[in-house]
N, C-alpha and C positions, 0 to 999 in steps of 0.2 A: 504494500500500500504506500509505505512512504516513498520506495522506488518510482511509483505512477507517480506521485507529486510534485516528485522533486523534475520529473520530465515534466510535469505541466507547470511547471514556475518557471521550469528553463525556455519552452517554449514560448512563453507569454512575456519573459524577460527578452526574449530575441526578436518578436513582436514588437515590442514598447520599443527598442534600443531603433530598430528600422523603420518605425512610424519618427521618433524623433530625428534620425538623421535625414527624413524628408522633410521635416517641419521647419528644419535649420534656414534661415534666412539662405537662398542664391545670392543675395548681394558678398556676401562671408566668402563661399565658396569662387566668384568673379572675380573679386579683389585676391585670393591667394591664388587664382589661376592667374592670372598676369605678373604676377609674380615669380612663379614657377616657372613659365616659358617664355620665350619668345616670340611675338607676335606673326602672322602670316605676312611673306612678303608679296606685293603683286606688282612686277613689273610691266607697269601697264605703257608704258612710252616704247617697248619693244617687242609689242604684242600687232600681231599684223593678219589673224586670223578671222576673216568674217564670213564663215560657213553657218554655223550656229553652234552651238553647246547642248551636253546632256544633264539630262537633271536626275538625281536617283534620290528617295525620300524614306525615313526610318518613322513606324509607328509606336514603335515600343523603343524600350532602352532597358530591360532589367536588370539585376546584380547577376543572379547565374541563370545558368540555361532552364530557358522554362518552352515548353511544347506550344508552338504557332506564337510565339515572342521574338524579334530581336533581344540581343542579349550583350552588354556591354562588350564580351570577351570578342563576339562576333564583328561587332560594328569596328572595336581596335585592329580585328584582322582586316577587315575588309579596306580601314582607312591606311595605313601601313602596305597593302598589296596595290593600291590607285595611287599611293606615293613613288612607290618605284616602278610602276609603269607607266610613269610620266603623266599621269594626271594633272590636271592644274587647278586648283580652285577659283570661283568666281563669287561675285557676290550677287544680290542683289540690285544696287547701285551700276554694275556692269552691264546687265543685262538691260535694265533702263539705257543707259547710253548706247546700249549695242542696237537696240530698235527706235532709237530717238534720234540719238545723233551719228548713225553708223561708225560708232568705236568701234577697233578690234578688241579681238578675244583672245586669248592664249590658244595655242594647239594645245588639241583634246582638255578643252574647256569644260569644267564637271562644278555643276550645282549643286548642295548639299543640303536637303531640307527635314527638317524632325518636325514630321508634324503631330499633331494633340494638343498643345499645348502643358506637357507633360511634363512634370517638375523635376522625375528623376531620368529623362530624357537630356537634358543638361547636366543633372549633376554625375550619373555614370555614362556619360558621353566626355566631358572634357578633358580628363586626359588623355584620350587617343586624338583629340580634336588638338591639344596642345604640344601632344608630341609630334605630328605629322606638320603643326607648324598650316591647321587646315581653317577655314572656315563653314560655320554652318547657318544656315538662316530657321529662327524657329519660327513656326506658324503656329497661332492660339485662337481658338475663339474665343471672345469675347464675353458669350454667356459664361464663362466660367471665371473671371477675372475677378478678384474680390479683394478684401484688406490682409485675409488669411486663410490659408487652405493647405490640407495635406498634400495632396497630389498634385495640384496644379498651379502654374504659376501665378502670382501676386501679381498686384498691381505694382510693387516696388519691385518685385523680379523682373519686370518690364524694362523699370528706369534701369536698374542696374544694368541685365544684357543691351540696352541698345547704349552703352558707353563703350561697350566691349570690344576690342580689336578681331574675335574669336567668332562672335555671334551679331545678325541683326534682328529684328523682329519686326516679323509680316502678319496677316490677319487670315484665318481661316473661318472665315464668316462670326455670325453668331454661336454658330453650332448645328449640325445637322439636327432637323424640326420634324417630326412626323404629323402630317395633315390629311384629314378624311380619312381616318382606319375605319376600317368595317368589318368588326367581330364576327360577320355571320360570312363573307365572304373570303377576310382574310386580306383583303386587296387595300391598300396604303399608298398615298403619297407624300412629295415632300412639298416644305415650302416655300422653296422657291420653283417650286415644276407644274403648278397648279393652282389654281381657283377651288376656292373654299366652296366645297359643295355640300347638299342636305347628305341627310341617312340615306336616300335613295339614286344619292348619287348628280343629284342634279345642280348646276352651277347659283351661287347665295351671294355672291359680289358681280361688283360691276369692274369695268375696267378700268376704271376713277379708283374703286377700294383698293383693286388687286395692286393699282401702281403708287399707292400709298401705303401701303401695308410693305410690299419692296424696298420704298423707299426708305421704310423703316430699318428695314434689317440693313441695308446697306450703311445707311446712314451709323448705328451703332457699330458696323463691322470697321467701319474706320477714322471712329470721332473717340470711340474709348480706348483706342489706343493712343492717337494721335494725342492725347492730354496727358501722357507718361513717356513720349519720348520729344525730342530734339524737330523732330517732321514726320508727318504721318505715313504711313504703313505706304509701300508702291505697290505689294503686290497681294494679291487674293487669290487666296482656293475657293473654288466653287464645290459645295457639296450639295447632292454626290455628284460625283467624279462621270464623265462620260454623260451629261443628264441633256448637251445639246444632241448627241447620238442617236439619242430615243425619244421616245413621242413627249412633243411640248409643245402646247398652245401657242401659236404662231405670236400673239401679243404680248406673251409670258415670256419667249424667246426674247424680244423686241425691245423689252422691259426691264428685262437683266443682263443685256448688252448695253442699254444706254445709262445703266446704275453703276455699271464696273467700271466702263470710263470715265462718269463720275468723280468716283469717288478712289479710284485705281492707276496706274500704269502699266502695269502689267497681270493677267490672271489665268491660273492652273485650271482648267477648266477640263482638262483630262488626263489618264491612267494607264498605263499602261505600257507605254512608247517611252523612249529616252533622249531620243534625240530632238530640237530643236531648231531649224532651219532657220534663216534671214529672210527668207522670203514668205517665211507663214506671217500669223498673228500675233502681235505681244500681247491679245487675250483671248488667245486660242492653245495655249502651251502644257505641252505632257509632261509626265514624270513619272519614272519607272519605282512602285514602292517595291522596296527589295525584303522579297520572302524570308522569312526565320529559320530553312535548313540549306539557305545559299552560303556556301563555302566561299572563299576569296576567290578560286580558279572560276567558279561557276557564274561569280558578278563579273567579272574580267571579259570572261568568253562571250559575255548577252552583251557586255558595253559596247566588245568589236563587232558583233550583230549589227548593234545599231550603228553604229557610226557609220557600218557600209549605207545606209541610208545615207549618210551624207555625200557616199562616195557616189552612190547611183543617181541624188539628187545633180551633182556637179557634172558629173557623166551626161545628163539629159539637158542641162540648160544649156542655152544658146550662146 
């Protein structure tokens, strides 16, 4: 009996000990990460690259391996194997000039994005982000931003990362919304891909509501940031991911294209694909999230996948 005990005070000790080391202010852990390393260098005056760049994006960040998770130990392999095969980091701000004022880009230019807004997302992401000498850009919603929170970033973790030579922070909407479920059907939509309908399915706003109701969410997707950093957020995830792909009311479409330019510069708007072309849309742009049993060899092999996209795109232009 006392053997069962003493395992359940150790596990509830080791419980408390890892709730508190999330609850730890990020500003603590920013200030001795700069500390520790050396900032990302980006030689951007000898950069001559203007094909386009890939983006690869992390959902998770845990302590050890846990099943359909990124896993800190992973993410360090994967950032260490895109360091020596000539990766280059970019930031945010890059990619802006790269579709605004046709800057170059490094050869084999790589986005780095952590999205959730996830608290230990930075904190066991940073040393492999500091030792590769890498940058990441975090995405957060918005709904989740508060004075204090276990998991997810603060509104002072905000201020802190966008000081940071390592991280900037972009806006991933409010948060994915479920709109019109139907218990008996089963069938859900979201909210930004639909008109607010009855139980039976039939359309309850007008297109006055629907573009006010939008305008809402947008509006919060880049005002509550923009009052905890330096300049407001450039770029935006659209959730979900792929939602111009699939069926969407032509003024809804029309609605949340003229809200991201708005209130945006650039927006992730789809999944799957890595590569980035000059000649798409800067809010038309993919990112490849990388699976939880991809090895360093396996993200490497799918990067040179994609990139031949860039080689097939230059192959066919004129």
């Amino acid at each position: 009996m006392n053997t069962m005990l003493s395992k359940e005070r150790l596990k509830i000790i080791r419980t408390a000990a890892q709730i508190i080391f999330l609850v730890l202010g990020i500003a603590f852990f920013v200030q001795l990460f700069w500390e520790r390393y050396s900032p990302p260098v980006f030689d951007r005056e000898n950069w001559t690259q203007r094909d386009g760049f890939m983006a690869i994006s992390y959902k998770s960040m845990t302590r050890e391996n846990v099943p359909d998770l990124n896993s800190r130990q992973q993410f360090k392999e994967h950032l260490s194997a895109l360091k020596a095969a000539g990766y280059n980091w970019v930031t945010t701000e890059d990619i802006v000039h790269f579709y605004y004022d046709d800057a170059p880009l490094p050869e084999k230019a790589l986005y780095l994005m952590l999205e959730g807004g996830r608290k230990d997302n930075v904190i066991f992401g940073q040393d492999a982000i500091g030792e590769n000498r890498a940058h990441a850009s975090v995405y957060t919603p918005t709904g989740t931003l508060s004075s204090w929170n276990n998991f997810f970033i603060t509104r002072s973790n905000v201020a802190a990362l966008a000081k940071s030579p390592f991280w900037d922070v972009q806006s991933q909407g409010v948060g994915l919304k479920v709109i019109n479920k139907s218990t008996e059907s089963d069938i859900q939509s979201f909210f930004l891909t639909d008109y607010l309908r009855d139980a039976e399915g039939k359309r309850v706003e007008s297109d006055a509501q629907m573009y006010a109701r939008l305008s809402e969410y947008y509006k919060d997707s880049s005002e509550s940031l923009a009052k905890l950093m330096p300049s407001p957020p450039a770029a935006f995830i659209l959730m979900p991911a792929n939602s111009y792909n699939s069926f969407m009311p032509g003024d809804i479409k029309k609605a949340n294209q003229e809200l991201t330019r708005q209130y945006f510069k650039v927006a992730f708007t789809r999944e799957g694909g890595a590569f980035n072309a000059a000649s798409g849309s800067a809010y038309d742009l993919t990112r490849m999230q990388v699976p939880p049993d991809a090895n360093p060899q396996d993200l490497l092999e799918t990067l040179t996948k994609w990139n031949s996209t860039r080689t097939d795109f230059l192959l066919a232009s004129p």
